[in-house]
C-alpha positions as CSV (number, residue, x, y, z in Angstrom):
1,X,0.0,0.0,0.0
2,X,1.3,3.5,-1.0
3,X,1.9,5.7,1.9
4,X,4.2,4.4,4.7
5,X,4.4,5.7,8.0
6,X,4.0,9.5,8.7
7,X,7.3,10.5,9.6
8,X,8.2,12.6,12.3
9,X,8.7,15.6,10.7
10,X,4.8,15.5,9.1
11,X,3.3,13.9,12.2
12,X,1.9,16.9,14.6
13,X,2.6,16.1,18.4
14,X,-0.7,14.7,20.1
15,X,-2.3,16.9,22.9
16,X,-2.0,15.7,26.3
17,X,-4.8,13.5,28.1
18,X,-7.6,14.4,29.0
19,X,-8.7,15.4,25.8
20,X,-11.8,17.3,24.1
21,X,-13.0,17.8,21.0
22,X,-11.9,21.4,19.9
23,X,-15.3,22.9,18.5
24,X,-13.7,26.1,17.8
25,X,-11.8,24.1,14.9
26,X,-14.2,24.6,11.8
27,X,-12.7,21.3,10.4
28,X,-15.0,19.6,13.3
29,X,-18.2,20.7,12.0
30,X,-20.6,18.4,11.5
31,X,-18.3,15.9,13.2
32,X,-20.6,13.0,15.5
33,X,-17.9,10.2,16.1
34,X,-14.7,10.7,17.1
35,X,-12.7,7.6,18.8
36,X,-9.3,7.6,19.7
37,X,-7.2,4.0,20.7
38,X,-6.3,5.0,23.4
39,X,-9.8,4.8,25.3
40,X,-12.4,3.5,24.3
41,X,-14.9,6.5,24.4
42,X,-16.9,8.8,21.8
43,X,-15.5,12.1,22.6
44,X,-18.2,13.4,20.7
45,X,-20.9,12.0,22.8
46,X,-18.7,11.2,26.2
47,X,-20.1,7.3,25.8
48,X,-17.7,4.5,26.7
49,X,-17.8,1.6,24.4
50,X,-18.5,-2.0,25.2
51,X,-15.0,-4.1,25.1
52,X,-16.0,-6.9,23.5
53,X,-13.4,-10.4,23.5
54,X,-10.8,-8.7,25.5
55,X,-9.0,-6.3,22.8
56,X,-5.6,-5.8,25.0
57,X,-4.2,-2.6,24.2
58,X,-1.3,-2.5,21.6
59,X,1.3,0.3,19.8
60,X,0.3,1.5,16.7
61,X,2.6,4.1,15.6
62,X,5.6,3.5,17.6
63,X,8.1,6.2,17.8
64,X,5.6,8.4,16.0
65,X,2.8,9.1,18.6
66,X,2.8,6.0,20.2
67,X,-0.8,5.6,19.8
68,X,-2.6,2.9,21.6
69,X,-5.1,0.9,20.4
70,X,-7.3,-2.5,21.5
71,X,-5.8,-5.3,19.4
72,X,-8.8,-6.5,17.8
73,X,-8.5,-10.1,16.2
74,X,-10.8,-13.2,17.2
75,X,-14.3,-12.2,18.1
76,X,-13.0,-9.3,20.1
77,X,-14.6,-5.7,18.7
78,X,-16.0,-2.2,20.0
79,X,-19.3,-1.6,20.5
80,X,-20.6,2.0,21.1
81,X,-24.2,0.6,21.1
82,X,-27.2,2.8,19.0
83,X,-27.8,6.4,18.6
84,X,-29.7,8.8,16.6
85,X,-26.9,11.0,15.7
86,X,-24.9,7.8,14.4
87,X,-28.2,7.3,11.3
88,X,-25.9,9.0,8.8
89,X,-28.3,9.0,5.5
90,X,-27.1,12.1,4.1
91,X,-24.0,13.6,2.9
92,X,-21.5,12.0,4.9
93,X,-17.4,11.1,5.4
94,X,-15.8,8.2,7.0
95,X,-12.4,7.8,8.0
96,X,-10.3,5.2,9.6
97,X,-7.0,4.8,10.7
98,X,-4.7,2.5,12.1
99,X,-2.9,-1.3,11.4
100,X,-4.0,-4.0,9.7
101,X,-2.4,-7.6,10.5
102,X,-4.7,-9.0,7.6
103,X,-6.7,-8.2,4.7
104,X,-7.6,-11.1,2.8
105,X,-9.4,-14.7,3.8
106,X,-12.8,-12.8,5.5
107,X,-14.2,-9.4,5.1
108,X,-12.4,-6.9,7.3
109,X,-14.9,-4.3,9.3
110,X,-13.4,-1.2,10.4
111,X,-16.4,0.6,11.4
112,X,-20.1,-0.7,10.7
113,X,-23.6,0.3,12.0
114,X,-25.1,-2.5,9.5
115,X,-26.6,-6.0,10.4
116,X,-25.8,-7.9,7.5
117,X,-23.3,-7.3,4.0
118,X,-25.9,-5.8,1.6
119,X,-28.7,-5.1,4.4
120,X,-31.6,-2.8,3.5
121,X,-31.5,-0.5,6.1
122,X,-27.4,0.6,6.4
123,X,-26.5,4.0,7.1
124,X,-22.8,2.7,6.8
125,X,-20.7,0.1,6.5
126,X,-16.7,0.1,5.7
127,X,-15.2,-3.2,5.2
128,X,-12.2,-4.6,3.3
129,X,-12.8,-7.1,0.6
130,X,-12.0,-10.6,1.0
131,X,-10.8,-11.4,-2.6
132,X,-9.3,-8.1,-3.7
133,X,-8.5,-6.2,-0.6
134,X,-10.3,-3.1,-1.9
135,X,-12.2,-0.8,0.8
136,X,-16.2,-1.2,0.0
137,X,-18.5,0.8,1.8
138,X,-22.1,-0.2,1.7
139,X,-25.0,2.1,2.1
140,X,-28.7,1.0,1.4
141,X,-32.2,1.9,1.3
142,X,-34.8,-0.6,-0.2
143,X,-31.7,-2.1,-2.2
144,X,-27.7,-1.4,-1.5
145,X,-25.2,0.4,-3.2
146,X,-21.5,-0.1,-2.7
147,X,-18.2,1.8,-3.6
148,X,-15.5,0.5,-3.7
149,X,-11.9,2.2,-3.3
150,X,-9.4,1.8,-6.5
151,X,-6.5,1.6,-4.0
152,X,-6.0,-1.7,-2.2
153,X,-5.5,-2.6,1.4
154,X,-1.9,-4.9,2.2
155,X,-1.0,-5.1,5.8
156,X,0.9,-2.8,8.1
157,X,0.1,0.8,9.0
158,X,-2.9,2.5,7.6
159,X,-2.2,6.1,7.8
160,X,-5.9,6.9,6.3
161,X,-8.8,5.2,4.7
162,X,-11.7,7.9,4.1
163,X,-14.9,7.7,2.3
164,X,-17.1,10.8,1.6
165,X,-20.0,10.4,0.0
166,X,-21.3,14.3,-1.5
167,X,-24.7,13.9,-1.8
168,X,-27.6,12.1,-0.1
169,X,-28.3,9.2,-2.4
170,X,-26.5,5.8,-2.6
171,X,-25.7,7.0,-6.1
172,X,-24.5,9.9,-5.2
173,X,-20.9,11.7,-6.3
174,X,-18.4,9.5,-3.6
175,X,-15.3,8.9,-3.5
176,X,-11.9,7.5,-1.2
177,X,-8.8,8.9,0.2
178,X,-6.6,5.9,1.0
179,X,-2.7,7.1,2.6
180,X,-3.0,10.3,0.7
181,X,-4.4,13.4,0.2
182,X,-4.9,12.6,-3.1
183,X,-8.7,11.5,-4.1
184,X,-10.0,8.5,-6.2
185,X,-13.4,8.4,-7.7
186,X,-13.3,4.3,-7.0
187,X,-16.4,2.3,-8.7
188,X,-19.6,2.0,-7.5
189,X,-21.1,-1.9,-7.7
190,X,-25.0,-3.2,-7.4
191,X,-28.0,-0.8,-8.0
192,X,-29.3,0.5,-5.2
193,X,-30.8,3.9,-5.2
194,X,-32.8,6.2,-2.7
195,X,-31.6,7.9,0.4
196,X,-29.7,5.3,3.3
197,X,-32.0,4.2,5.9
198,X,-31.8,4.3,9.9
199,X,-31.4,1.9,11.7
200,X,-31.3,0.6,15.5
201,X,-28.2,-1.3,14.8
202,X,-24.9,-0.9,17.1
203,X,-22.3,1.1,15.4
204,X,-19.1,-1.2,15.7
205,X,-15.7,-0.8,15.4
206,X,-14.0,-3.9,14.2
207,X,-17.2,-6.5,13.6
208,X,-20.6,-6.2,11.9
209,X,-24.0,-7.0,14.1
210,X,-23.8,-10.5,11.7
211,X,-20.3,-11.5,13.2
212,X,-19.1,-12.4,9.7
213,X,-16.8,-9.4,9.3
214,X,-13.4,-9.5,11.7
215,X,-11.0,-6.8,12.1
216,X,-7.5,-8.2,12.1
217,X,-5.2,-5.5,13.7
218,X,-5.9,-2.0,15.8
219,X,-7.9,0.8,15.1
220,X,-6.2,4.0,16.1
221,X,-8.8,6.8,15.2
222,X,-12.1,6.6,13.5
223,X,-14.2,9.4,12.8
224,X,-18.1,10.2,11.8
225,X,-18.7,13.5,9.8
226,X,-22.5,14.4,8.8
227,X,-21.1,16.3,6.0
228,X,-18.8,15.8,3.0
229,X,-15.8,16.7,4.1
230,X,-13.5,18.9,1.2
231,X,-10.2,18.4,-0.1
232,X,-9.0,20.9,1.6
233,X,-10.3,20.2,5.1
234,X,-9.4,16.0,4.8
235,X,-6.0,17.4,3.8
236,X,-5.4,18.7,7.1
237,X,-7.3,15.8,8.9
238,X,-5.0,13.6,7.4
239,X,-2.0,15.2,8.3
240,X,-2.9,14.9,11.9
241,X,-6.3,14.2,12.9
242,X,-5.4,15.2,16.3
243,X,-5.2,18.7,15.4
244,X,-9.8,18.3,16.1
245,X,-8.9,17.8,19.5
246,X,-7.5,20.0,22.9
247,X,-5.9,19.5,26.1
248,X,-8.5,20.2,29.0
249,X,-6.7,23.0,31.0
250,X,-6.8,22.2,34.8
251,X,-7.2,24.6,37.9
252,X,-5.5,23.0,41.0
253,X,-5.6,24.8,44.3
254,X,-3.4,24.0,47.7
255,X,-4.2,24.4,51.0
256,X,-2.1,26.7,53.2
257,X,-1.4,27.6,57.1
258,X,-1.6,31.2,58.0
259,X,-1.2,31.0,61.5
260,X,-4.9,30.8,62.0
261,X,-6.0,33.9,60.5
262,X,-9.8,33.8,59.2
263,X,-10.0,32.2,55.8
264,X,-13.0,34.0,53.3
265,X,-13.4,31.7,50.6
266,X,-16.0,33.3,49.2
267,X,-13.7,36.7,48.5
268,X,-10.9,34.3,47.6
269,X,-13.0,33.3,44.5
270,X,-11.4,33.4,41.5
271,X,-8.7,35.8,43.2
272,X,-5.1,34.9,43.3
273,X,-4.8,35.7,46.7
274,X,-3.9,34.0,49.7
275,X,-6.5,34.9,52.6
276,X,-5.4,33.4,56.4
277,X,-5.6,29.1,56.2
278,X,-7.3,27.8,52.9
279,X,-7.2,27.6,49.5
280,X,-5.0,29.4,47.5
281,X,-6.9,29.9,44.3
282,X,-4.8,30.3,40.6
């Protein structure tokens, strides 16, 4: 696969844990999803995901990042159960990231809120396919439409896999990034048309509902926009999709002695100040 690792001169450092998303970034609009490896929560929504099989966490991008992420292999997945916000069946872009100890011999699910491969109601669902190692993402209404990626999946380090998808119909313009910036129209397979239905299906990282569709290797980041993201704006995402989140500035305070003077924590407020015995307040 094209690409390689990011090196260390492209790769912008990661912000320190704990972590939010940073909404004053335009490049998050629209955003609904946003999971990083290492922990297992939606830090769009603050939900904790469901460690199914025991993923044990594992080095993605040593030496650049470090990122951890649950080695997913077996039956073991994520599951970030059902949500409303999740029913993507408009515009839309999907991306993935992370390493892949296998592509061929079963279909390959990085992220999925579908029941089965070709299911009538699917918002979404990215897998890998078993004969070709192309990336196919399904979306479906009374009948299915896939697209599948020009650019083929071989294992190691993904640095990117993204599908956008421009307009609300399975027919719509789509198209993939896959370890570039550089976009490919890709092929569009079966004859589905219509808008993507809802659904009340779990949205999965690393297995469809039907079990049929193991991840082998670790997701790192995957991430749900509403919206077709541009060139432009995946650009930067793929150059560091980090740069959508921010360090959550503490306030610490310490208590002092003041050879029992009376303490006014009330004044002290907000006040850099040190009144008798209490709380000095920065």
């Amino acid at each position: 696969m094209a690409g390689g690792r990011v090196s260390r001169a492209g790769w912008a450092s990661q912000p320190q844990y704990p972590v939010q998303i940073d909404w004053e970034n335009p490049d998050t609009r629209g955003l609904r999803f946003f999971y990083a490896g290492s922990m297992p929560v939606d830090l769009v929504t603050g939900q904790t995901a469901t460690i199914v099989g025991g993923a044990a966490p594992r080095t993605v991008n040593a030496g650049q990042g470090a990122a951890i992420g649950p080695d997913i292999s077996g039956t073991s997945y994520l599951d970030f159960g059902t949500r409303e916000s999740w029913n993507t069946n408009r515009p839309m872009t999907l991306f993935w990231r992370g390493m892949l100890d296998g592509t061929t011999g079963a279909f390959r699910c990085p992220i999925s809120k579908a029941n089965g491969n070709g299911g009538t109601t699917t918002p979404f669902d990215m897998q890998i396919d078993s004969a070709t190692g192309a990336f196919v993402v399904t979306r479906s209404n009374v009948a299915f439409r896939q697209n599948v990626s020009t650019t083929t999946a071989t294992a190691g380090i993904v640095n990117s896999v993204c599908y956008v998808a421009e307009t609300e119909l399975c027919e719509g313009q789509t198209y993939f990034y896959v370890n570039s910036a550089t976009r490919e129209n890709g092929s569009s397979i079966d004859s589905g048309t219509g808008v993507p239905t809802a659904n009340t299906n779990s949205l999965r990282i690393g297995r469809r509902e039907d079990g049929g569709t193991q991840l082998d290797g670790a997701p790192e980041v995957t991430m749900l926009w509403g919206r077709a993201l541009s060139t432009e704006e995946y650009g930067r995402v793929f150059r560091n999709p980090y740069s959508l989140l921010k360090s959550v500035r503490r306030r610490t305070g310490i208590i002092y002695g003041a050879g029992g003077a009376a303490f006014n924590p009330a004044w002290a407020r907000g006040s850099n100040q040190l009144i008798g015995s209490g709380l000095h307040v920065s």
